[in-house]
MIDOSE-1310 file (N, C-alpha, C; in nm, 2 decimals, decimal comma, always signed):
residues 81
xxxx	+8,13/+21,54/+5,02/+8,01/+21,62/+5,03/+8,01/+21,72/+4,92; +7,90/+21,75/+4,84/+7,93/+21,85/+4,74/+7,92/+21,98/+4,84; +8,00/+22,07/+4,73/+8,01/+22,23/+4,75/+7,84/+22,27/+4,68; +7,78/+22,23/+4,62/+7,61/+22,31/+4,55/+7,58/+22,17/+4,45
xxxx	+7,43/+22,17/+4,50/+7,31/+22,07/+4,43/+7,24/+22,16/+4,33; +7,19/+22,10/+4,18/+7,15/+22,17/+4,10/+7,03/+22,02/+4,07; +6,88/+22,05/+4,07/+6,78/+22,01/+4,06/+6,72/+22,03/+3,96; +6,72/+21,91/+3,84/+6,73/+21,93/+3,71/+6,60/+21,82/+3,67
xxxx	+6,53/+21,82/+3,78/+6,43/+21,68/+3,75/+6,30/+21,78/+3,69; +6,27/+21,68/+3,62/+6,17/+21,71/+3,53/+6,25/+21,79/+3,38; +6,33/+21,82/+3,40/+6,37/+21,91/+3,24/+6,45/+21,78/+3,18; +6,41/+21,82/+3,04/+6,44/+21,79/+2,91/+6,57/+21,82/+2,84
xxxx	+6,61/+21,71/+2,77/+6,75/+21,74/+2,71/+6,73/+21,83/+2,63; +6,81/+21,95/+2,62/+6,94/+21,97/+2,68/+6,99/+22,06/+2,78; +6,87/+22,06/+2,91/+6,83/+22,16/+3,00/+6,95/+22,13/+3,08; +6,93/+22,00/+3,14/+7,03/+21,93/+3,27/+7,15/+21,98/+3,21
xxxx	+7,19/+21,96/+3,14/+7,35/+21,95/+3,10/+7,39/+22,15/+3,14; +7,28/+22,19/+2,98/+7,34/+22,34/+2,99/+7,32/+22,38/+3,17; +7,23/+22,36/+3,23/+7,18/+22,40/+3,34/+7,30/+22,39/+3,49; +7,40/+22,27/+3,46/+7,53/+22,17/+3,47/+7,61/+22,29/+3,45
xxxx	+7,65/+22,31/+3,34/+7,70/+22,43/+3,28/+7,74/+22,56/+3,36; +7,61/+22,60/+3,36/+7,58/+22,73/+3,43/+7,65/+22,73/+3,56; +7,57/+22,64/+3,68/+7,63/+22,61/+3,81/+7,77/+22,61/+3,80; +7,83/+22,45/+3,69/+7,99/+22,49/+3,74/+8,07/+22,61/+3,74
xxxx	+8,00/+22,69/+3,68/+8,08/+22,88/+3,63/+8,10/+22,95/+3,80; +8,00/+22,85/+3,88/+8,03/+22,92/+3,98/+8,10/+22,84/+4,13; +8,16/+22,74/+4,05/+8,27/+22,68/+4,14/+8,42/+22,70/+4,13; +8,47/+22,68/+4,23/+8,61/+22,66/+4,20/+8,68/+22,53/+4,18
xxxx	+8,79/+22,51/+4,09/+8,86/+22,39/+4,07/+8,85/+22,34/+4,16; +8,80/+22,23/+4,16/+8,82/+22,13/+4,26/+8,70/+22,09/+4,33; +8,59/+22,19/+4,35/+8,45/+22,19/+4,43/+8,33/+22,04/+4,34; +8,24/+22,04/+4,37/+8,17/+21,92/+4,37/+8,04/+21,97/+4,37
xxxx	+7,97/+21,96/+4,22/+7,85/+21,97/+4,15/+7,74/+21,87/+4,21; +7,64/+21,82/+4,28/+7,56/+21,69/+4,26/+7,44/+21,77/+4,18; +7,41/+21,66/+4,08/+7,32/+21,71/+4,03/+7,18/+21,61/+4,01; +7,06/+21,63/+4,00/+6,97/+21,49/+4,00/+6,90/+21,55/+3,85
xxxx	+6,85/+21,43/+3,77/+6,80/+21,50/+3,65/+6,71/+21,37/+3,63; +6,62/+21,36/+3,58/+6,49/+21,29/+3,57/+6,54/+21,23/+3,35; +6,55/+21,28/+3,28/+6,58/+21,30/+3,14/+6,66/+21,16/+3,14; +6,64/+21,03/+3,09/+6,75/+20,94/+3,06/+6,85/+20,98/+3,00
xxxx	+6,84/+21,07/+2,87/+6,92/+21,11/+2,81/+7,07/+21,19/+2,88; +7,03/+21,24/+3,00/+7,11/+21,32/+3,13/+7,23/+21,21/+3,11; +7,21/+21,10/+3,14/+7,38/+21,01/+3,19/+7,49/+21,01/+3,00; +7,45/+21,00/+2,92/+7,53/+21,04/+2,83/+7,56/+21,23/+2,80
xxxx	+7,47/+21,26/+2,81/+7,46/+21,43/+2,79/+7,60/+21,44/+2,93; +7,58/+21,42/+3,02/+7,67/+21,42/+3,16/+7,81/+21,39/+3,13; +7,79/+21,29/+3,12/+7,95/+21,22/+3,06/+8,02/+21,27/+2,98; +7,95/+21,33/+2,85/+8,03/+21,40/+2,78/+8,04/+21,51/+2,80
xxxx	+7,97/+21,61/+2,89/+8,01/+21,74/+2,92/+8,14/+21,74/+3,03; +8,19/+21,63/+3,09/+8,27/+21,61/+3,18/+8,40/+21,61/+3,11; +8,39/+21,47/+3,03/+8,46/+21,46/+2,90/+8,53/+21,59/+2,80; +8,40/+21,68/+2,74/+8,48/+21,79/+2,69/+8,53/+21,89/+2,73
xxxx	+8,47/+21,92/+2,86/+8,52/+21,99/+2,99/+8,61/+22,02/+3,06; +8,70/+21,83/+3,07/+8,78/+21,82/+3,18/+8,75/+21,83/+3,32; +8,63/+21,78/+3,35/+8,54/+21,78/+3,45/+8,55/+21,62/+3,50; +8,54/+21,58/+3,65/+8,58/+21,48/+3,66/+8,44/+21,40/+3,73
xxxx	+8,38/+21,32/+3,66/+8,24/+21,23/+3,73/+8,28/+21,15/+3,84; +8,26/+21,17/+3,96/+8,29/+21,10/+4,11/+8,21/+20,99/+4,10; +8,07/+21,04/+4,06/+7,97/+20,92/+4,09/+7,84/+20,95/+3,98; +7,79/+20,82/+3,96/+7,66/+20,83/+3,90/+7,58/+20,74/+3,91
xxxx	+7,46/+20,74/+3,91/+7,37/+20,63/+3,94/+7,18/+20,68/+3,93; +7,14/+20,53/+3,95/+6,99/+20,59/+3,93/+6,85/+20,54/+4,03; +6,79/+20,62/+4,07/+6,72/+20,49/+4,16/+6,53/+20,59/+4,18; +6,44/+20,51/+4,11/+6,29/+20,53/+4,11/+6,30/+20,64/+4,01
xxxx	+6,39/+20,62/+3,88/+6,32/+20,73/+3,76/+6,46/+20,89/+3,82; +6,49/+20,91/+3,91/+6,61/+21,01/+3,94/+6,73/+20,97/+3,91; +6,80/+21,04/+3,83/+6,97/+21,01/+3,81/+7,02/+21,10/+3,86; +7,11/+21,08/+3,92/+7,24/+21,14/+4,00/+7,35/+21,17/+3,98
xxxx	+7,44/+21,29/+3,99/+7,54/+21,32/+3,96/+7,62/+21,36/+4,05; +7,78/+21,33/+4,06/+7,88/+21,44/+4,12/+7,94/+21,40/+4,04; +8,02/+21,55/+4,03/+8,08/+21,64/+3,94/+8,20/+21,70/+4,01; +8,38/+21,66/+3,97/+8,42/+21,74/+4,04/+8,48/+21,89/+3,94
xxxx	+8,47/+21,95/+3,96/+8,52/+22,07/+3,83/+8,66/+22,06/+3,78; +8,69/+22,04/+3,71/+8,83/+22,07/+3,67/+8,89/+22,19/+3,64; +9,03/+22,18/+3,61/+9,10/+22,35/+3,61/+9,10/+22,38/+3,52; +8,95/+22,42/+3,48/+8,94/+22,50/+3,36/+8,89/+22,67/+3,37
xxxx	+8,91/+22,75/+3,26/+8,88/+22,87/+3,30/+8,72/+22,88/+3,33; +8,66/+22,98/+3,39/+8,53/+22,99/+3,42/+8,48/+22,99/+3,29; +8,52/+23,06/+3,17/+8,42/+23,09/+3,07/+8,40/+22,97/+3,02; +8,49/+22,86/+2,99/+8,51/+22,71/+2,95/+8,38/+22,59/+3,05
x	+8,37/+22,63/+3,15/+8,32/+22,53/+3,23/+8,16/+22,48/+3,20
């Protein structure tokens, strides 16, 4: 079950991601981002912010035009995330 939902539908790349960003600053290692984003561009933009991050993707998927994210945070400093 995520720790906070961040509701990113309708915004444009590079909203979702930075927006991704923002939220994880206020988790702790280990807690669980879900995020939904409408932008196709979201599932690559996502993957690599995980990627440069050290952020770990649980799940992703897409269903009527909504993509979906969890996110688990990794142990990175807040200013990093």
């Amino acid at each position: 079950m995520p720790d906070a939902h961040l509701d990113a539908t309708g915004l444009r790349c590079p909203l979702p991601v930075l927006k991704a960003q923002r939220a994880m600053r206020e988790l702790a290692a280990g807690e669980v981002l879900s995020v939904a984003a409408t932008d196709p561009g979201a599932v690559a933009d996502m993957a690599a912010f995980c990627a440069a991050k050290g952020h770990e993707m649980l799940s992703s998927g897409e269903a009527d035009g909504v993509f979906s994210f969890e996110i688990r945070k990794g142990d990175t400093p807040d200013d990093a995330a």
